[in-house]
C-alpha positions in Angstrom: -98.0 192.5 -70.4 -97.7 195.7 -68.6 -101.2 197.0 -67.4 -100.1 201.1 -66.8 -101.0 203.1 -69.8 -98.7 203.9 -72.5 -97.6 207.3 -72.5 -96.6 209.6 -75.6 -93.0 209.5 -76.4 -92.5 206.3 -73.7 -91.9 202.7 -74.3 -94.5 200.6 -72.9 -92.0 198.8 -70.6 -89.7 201.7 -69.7 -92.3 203.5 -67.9 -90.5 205.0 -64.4 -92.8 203.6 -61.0 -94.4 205.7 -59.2 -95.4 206.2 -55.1 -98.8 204.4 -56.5 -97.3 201.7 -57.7 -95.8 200.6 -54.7 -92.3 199.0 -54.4 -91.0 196.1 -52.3 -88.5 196.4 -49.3 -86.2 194.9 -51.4 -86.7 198.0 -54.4 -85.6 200.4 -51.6 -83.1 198.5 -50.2 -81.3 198.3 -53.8 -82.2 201.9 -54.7 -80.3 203.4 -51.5 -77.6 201.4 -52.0 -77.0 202.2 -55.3 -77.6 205.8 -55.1 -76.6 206.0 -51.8 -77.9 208.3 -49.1 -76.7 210.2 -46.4 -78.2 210.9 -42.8 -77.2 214.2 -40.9 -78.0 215.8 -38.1 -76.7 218.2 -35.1 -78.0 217.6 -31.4 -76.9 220.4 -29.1 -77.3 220.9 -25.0 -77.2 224.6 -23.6 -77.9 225.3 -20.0 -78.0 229.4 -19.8 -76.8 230.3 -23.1 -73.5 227.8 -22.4 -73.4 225.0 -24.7 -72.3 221.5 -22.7 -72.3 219.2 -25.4 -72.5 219.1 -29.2 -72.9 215.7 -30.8 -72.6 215.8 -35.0 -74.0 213.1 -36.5 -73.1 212.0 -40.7 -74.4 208.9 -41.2 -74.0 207.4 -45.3 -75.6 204.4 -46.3 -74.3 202.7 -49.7 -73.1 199.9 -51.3 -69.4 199.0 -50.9 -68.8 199.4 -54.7 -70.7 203.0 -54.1 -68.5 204.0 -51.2 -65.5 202.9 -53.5 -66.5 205.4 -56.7 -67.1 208.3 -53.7 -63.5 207.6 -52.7 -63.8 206.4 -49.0 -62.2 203.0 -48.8 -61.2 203.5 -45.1 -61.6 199.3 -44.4 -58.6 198.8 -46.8 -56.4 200.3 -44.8 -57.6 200.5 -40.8 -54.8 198.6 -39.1 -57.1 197.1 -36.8 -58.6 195.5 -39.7 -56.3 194.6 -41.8 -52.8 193.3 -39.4 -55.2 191.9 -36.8 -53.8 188.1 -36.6 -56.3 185.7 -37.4 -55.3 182.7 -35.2 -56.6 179.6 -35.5 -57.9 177.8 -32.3 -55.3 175.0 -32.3 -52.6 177.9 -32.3 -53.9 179.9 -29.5 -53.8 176.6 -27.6 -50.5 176.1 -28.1 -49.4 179.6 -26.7 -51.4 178.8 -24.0 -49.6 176.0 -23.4 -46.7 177.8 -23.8 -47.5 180.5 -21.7 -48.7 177.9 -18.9 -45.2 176.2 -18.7 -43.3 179.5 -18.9 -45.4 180.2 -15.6 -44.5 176.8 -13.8 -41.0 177.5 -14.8 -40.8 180.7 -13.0 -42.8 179.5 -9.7 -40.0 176.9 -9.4 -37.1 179.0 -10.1 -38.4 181.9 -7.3 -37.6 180.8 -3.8 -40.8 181.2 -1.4 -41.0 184.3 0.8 -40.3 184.3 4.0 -42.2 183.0 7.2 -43.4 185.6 9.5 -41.7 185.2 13.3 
């Protein structure tokens, strides 16, 4: 049974929370990644009227599905992402294996230097 009063025109359980109400971590945490919400800011170092350094910062916070419907999908396609080989560990053995005979191979085949007189 909801306890807030019932307001003219509103449904009993529709009624919107308020800051009085309260809400859980958890009620943010879904709100701002529904809605999204984005984080900007310009930090800017001048010695004599001469700017050194200017740092712009854009920060968004969403949901993937969010980020998706505003068009920025940029994890689909980053080649580091996506072609980065995935090895499993008995594989990367094996080419170290590989690798380690290829080695011994070469040591044999090249004559030592020679002695200093």
């Amino acid at each position: 049974m909801n306890s807030l009063p019932a307001r003219r025109g509103i449904e009993p359980n529709r009624v919107m929370p308020t800051a009085t109400q309260g809400s859980t971590l958890a009620d943010i945490l879904e709100r701002v990644l529904d809605k999204g919400i984005v984080i900007a800011g310009d930090i800017s170092i001048s010695v004599a009227n001469t700017e050194l350094l200017n740092i712009r910062i854009r920060l968004l916070i969403a949901s993937v599905d969010k980020a998706r419907e505003m068009g920025i999908n940029w994890w689909e396609t980053d080649p580091y992402l996506t072609t980065r080989p995935n090895l499993p560990a008995l594989e990367k053995q094996e080419r170290i294996q590989v690798l380690e005979a290829e080695l011994a191979r070469l040591k044999a085949d090249t004559p030592p230097p020679p002695s200093s007189p």
